[in-house]
C-alpha positions in Angstrom: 2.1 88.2 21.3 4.2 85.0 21.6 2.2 81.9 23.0 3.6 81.2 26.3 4.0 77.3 25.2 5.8 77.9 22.5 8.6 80.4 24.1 9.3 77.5 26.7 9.2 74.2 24.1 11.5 76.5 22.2 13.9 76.2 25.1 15.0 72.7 26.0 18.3 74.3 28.0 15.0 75.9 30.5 13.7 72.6 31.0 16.7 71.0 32.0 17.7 74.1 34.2 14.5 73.6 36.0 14.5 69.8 36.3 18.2 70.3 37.8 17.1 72.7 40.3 13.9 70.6 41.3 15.7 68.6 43.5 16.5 69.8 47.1 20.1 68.5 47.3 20.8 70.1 43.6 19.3 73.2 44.9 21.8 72.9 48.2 24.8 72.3 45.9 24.0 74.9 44.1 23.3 77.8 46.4 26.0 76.7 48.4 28.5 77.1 45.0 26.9 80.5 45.0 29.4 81.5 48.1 32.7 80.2 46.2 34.5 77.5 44.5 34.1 74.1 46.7 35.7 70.9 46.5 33.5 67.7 45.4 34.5 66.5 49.1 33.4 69.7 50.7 29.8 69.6 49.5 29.2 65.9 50.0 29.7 66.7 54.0 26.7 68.6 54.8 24.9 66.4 52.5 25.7 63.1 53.9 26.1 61.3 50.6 28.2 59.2 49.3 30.8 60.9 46.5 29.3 58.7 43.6 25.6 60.3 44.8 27.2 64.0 44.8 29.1 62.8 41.4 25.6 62.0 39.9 23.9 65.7 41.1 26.7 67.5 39.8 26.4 66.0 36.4 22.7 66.9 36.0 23.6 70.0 37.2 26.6 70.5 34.3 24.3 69.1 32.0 21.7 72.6 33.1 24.8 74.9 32.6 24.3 75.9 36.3 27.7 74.1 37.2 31.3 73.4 36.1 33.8 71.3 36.9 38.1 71.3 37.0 40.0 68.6 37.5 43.0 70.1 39.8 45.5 67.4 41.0 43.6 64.9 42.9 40.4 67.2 43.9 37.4 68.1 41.5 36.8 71.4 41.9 32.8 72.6 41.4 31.9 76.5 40.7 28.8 78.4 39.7 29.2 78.5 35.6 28.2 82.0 34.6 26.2 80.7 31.6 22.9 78.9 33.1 23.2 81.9 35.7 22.1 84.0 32.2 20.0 81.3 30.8 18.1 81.6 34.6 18.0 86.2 34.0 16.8 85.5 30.0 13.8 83.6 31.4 13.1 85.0 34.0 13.0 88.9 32.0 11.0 87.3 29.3 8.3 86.3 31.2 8.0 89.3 33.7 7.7 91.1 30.4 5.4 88.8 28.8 3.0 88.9 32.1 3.6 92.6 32.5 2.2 93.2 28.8 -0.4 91.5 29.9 -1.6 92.8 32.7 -1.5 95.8 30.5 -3.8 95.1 28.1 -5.9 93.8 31.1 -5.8 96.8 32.3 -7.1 98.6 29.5 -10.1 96.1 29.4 -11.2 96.8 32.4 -10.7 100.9 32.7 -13.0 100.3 29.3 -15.7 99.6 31.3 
């Protein structure tokens, strides 16, 4: 069985997913791209910053996969990117099998005795 240091050392794209969403106004962009496409405009509002403060979330967040950005006439336009939406489901399955195998073999200790 896989050391459970190694598996996440082994992915630097995890840690900067997590760093990105372990800030509460990345988190808000974020889940708020998860209802549609927004302007860069539309998701400073709520947030009451500035669009240099939103400019400097949404690169961290690019830099996590989690976000992408198109340049459409005048506006940015900010979406969910698919890929750190898979990098999120890859984690996530390989440690709820990791923790399910071992509960397992837990398991089997303990009915043992």
């Amino acid at each position: 069985m896989a050391k459970l240091e190694t598996n996440i050392n082994a992915q630097p794209e995890i840690e900067a997913l997590f760093f990105a969403l372990g800030e509460k106004q990345r988190r808000h962009i974020f889940f708020s791209l998860m209802d549609g496409e927004k302007t860069v405009k539309q998701l400073a509002e709520p947030l009451n910053i500035t669009l240099t403060g939103l400019g400097q979330h949404i690169k961290i967040l690019e830099a996590a996969k989690l976000v992408r950005t198109e340049k459409v006439g005048r506006e940015r336009i900010c979406s969910v990117n698919p890929e750190g939406l898979a990098t999120m489901e890859n984690f996530a399955k390989l440690h709820r099998n990791l923790w399910s195998s071992r509960f397992s073999a837990l398991r089997k200790i303990v009915e043992a005795h």
